[in-house]
C-alpha positions as CSV (number, residue, x, y, z in Angstrom):
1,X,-3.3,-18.0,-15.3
2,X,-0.2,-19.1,-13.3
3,X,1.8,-16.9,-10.8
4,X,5.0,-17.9,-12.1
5,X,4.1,-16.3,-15.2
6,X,4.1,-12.7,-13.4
7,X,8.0,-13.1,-12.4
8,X,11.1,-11.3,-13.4
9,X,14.9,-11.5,-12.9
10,X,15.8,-9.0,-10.3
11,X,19.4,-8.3,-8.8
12,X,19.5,-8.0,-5.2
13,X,21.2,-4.8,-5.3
14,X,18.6,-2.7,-7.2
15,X,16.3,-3.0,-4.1
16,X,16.5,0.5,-2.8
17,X,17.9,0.3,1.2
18,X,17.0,3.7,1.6
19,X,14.9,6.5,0.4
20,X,16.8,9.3,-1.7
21,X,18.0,12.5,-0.1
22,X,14.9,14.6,-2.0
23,X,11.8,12.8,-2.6
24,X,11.1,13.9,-5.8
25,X,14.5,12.7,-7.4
26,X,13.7,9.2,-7.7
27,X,13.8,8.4,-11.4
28,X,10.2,8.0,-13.3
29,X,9.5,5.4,-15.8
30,X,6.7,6.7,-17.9
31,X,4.6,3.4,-19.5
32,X,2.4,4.7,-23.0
33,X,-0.5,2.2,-23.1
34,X,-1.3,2.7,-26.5
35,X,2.1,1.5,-27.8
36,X,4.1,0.1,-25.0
37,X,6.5,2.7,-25.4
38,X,8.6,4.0,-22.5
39,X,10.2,7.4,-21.4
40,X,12.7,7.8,-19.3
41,X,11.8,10.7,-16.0
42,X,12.1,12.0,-13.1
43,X,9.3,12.3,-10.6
44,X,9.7,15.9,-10.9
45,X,8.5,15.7,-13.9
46,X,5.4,14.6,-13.4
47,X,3.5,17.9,-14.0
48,X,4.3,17.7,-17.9
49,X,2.2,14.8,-18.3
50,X,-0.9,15.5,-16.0
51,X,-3.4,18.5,-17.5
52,X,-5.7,21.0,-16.2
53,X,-8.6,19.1,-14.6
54,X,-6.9,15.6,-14.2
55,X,-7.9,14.1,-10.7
56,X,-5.0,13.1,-8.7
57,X,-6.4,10.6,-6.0
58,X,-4.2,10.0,-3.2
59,X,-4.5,7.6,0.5
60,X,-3.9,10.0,3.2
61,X,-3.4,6.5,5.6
62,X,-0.5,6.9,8.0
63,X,1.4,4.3,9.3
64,X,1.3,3.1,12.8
65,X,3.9,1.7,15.0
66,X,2.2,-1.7,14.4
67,X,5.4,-4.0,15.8
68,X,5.5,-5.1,18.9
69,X,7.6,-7.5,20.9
70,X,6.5,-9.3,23.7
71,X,6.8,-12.5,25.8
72,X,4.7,-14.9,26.7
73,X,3.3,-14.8,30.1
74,X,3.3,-18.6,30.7
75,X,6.5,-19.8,29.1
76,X,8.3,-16.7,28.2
77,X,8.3,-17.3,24.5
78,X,9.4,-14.1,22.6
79,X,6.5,-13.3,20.1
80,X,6.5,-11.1,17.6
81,X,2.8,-9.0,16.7
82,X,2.1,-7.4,13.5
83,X,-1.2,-4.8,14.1
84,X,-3.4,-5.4,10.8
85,X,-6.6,-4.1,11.8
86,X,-8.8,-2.7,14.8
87,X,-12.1,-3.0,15.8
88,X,-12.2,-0.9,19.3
89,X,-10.1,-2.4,21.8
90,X,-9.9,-5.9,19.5
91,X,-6.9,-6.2,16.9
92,X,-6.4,-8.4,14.0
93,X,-2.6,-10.3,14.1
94,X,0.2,-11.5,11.9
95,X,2.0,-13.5,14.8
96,X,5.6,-13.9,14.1
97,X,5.6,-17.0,16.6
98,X,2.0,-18.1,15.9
99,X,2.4,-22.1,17.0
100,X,2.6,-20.7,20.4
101,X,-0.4,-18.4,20.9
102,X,-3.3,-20.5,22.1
103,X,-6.8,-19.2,23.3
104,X,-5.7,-17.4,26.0
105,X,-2.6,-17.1,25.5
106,X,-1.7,-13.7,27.3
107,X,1.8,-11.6,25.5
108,X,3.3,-8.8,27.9
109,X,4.8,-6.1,26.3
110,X,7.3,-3.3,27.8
111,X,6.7,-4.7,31.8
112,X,3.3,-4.9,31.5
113,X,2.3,-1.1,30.3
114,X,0.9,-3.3,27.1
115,X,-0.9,-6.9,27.6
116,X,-2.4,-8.6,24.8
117,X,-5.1,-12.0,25.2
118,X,-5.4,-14.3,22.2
119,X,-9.4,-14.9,22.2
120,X,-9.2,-15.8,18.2
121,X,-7.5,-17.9,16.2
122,X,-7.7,-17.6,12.2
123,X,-5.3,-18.9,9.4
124,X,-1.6,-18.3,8.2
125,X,-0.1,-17.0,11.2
126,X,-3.3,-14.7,12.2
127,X,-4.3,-14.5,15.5
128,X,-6.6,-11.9,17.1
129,X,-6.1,-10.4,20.2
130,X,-8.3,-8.1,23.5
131,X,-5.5,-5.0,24.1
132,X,-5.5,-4.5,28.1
133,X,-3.8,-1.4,28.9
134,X,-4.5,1.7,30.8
135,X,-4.8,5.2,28.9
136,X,-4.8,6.2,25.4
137,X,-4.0,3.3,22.8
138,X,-1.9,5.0,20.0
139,X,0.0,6.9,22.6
140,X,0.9,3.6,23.9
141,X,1.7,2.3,21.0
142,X,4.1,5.1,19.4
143,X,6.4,4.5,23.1
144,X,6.4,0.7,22.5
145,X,5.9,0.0,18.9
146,X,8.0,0.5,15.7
147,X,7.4,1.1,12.1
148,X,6.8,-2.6,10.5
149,X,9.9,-1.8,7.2
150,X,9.4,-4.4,4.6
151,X,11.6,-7.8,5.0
152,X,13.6,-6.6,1.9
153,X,14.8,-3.5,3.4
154,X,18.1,-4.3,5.7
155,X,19.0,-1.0,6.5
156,X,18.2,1.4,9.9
157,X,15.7,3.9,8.2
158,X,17.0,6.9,10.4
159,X,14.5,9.1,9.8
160,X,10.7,7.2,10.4
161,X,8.6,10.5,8.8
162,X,10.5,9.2,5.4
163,X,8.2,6.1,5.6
164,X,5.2,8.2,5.8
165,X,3.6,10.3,2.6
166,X,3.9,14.2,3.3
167,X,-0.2,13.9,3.9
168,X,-0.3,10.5,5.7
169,X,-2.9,11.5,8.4
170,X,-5.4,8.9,9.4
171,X,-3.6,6.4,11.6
172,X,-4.1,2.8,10.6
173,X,-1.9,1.2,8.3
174,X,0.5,-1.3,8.5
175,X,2.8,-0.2,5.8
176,X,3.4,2.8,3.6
177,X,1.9,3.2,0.1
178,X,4.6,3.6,-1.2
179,X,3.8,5.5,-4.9
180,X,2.9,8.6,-2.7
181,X,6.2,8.6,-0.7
182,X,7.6,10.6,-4.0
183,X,5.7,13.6,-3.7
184,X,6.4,17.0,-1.8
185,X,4.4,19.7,-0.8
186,X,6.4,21.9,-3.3
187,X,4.8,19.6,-6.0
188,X,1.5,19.2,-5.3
189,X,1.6,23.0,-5.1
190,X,2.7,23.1,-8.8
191,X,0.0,20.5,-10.4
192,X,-2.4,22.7,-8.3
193,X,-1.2,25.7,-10.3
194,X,-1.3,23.5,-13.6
195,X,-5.6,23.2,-12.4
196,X,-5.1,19.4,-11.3
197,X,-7.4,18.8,-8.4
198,X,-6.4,16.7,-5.7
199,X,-8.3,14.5,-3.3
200,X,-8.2,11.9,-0.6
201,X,-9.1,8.6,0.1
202,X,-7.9,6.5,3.1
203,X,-7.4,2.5,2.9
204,X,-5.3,1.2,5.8
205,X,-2.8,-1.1,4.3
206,X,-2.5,-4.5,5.7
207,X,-2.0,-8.3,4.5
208,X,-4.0,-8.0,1.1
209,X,-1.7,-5.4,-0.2
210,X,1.7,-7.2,1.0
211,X,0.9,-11.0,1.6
212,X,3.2,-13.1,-0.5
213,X,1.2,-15.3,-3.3
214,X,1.5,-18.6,-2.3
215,X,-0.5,-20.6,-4.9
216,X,0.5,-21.1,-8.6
217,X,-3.3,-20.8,-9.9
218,X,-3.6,-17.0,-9.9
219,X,-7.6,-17.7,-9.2
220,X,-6.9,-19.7,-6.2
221,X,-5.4,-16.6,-4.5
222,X,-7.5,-15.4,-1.4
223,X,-7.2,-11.6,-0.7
224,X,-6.7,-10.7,3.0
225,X,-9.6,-7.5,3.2
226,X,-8.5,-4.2,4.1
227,X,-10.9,-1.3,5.5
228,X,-11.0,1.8,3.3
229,X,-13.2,5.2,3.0
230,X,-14.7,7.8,1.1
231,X,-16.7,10.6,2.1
232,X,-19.4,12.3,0.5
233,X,-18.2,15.1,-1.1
234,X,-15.1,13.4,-2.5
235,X,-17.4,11.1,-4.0
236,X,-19.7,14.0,-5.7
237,X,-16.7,15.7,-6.9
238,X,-15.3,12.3,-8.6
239,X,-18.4,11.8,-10.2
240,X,-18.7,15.0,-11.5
241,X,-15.1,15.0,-13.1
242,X,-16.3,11.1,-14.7
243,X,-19.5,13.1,-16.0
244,X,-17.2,15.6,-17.6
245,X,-14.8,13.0,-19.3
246,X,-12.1,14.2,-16.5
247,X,-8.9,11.8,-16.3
248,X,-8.8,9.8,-12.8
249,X,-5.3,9.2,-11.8
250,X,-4.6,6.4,-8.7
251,X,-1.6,7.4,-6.8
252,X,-0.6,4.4,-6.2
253,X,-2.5,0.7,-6.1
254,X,-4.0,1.0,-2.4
255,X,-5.6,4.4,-4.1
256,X,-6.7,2.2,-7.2
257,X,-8.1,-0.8,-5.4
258,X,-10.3,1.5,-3.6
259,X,-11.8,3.5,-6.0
260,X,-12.6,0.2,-8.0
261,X,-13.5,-1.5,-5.6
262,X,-16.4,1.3,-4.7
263,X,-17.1,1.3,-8.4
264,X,-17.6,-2.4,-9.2
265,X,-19.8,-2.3,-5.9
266,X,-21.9,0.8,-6.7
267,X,-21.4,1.9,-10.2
268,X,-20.7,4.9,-9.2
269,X,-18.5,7.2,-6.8
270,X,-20.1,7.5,-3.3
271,X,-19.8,7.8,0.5
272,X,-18.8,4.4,2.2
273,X,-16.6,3.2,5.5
274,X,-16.2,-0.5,4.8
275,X,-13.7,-3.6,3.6
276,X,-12.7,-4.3,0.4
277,X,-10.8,-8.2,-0.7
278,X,-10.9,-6.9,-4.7
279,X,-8.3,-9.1,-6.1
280,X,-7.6,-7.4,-9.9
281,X,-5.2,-9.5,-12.5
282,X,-5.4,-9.4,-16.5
283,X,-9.0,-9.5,-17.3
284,X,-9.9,-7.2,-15.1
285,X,-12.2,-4.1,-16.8
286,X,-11.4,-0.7,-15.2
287,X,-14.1,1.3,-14.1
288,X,-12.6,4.0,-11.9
289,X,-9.2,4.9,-13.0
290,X,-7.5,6.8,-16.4
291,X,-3.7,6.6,-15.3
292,X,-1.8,5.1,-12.6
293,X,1.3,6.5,-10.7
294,X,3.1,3.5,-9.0
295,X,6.1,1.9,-7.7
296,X,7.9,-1.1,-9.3
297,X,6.7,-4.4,-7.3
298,X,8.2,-7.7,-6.3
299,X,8.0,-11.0,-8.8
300,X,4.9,-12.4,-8.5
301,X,2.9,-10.4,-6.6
302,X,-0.8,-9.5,-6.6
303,X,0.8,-5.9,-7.1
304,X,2.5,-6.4,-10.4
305,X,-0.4,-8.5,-11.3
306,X,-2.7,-5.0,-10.8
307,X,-0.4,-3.1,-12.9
308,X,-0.4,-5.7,-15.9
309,X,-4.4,-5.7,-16.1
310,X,-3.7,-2.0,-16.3
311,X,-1.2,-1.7,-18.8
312,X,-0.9,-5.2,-20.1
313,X,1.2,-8.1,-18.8
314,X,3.8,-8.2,-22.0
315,X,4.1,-4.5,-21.7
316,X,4.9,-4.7,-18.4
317,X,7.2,-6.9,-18.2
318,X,9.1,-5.5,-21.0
319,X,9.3,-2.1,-18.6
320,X,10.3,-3.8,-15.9
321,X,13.4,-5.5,-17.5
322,X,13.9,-2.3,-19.0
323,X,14.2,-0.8,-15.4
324,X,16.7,-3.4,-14.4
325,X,18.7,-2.6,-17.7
326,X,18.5,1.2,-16.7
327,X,19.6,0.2,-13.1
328,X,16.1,1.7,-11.8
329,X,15.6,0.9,-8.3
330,X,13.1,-1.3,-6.9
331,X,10.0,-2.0,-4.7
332,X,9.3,0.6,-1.3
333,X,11.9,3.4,-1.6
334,X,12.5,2.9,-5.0
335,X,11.9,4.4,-8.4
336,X,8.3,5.3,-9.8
337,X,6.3,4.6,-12.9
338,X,3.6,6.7,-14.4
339,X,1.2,4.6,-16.6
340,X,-0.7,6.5,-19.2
């Protein structure tokens, strides 16, 4: 299976700059998987095609501030840190200017309020770094960070909260997951009405989500790990709606990962705080999910490649030109699809 066989022709100017004035007006392709048929939406409409006891699970993750900007104590080389993920005072890197961090290389961020010492060094621009710094981390960290926007976006996002989920509350990732960023408390009020039951997950997105593909043997690909949890009762009441023939719907692929990834390790829902690297292309068998809300994806990703073992590369494929015939937009604040 070959990466370039997971690409599509995209114009530049469907890739949506900025996020829509009401979150639940973006547009919403919704994808039949028995016949490949399509329906054109929008995400308010969502409730007509969920039913009373359909599971909506959703990742509550919040993004950080995880850019920084710092020199470099010895030469005063600007470097450029992307916060992936923490283990106490110990953070895994994307270095923007990674030829110059050594062991020991020491980065000084803000005067000195922040310092950061290179004691590891790992592939592909990954570095990890000791955080020196007096006083509470995150508080540092919202004064000197900023939200880490996707290369694609261009534009000044004047309103950070709009790159958070309305229930983004465990602090950890390094970008948004983006399928959730349609909903509003108004709506989840009304599929709670309808008897769908909502519940939370939390994976902290970071490279394995986002990292470009860079080999043309899908197989080759190496997943970068991310750290994700559930907690016991989620996990009871999960099971309980498989038991019952309940529909399980993903918002969004970092939702979907994690629930198979617990699944193919457990055969069953349960209570875990751990990594996952799950990698999931055509051939893939589903064990956890019904239905899948999600965003439209860049050529050749691992993303797109999740949603075509879902729904069926041909199929998908077929929407997604269909989306640039409808002038849907694209990728982060962009349009959504529901996949039945």
């Amino acid at each position: 299976m070959k990466t370039s066989e997971f690409d599509y022709e995209l114009p530049p100017e469907l890739i949506a700059q900025t996020p829509l004035a009401c979150r639940s007006q973006s547009r919403l392709m919704v994808l039949h998987r028995a016949d490949g048929s399509l329906e054109h939406r929008h995400f308010s409409d969502l409730p007509d095609y969920l039913r009373p006891g359909d599971v909506l699970v959703r990742n509550n993750t919040r993004v950080i501030p995880a850019r920084l900007f710092g020199i470099k104590e010895e030469t005063g080389a600007h470097v450029e840190l992307l916060l992936l993920k923490q283990d106490g005072d110990q953070w895994e890197c994307l270095v923007g200017n990674a030829r110059v961090v050594k062991l020991g290389t020491v980065i000084t961020f803000h005067n000195g309020e922040l310092k950061a010492e290179c004691i590891g060094i790992g592939d592909k621009g990954i570095r990890f770094f000791r955080m020196i710094y007096e006083g509470i981390f995150i508080e540092i960290l919202e004064k000197l960070g900023t939200v880490p926007l996707p290369p694609y976006i261009k534009e000044k996002l004047n309103d950070p909260q709009r790159y958070q989920t309305v229930y983004a509350k465990v602090d950890g990732s390094a970008a948004a997951p983006t399928a959730g960023l349609h909903f509003t408390p108004e709506l989840f009020e009304t599929l709670r009405t309808r008897g769908v039951q909502i519940e939370e997950i939390t994976l902290h997105v970071g490279l394995g989500t986002f990292r470009p593909m860079d080999t043309e043997d899908v197989q080759e690909h190496h997943m970068h790990s991310e750290w994700f949890m559930m907690d016991r009762q989620t996990a009871q009441r999960l099971n309980e709606a498989r038991a019952q023939g309940r529909r399980i719907i993903a918002v969004g692929t970092t939702s979907c990962r994690t629930l198979e990834a617990i699944m193919s390790r457990y055969g069953q829902f349960q209570e875990c705080h751990e990594e996952t690297d799950i990698f999931i292309y055509p051939g893939y068998q589903f064990k956890a999910i019904d239905a899948l809300i999600t965003n439209f994806h860049l050529p050749k990703s691992t993303l797109i490649m999740l949603v075509s073992a879902f729904a069926g590369r041909q199929a998908v494929l077929n929407a997604y030109r269909t989306a640039v015939q409808q002038r849907y937009r694209f990728f982060s604040f962009g349009d959504a699809m529901f996949i039945e």
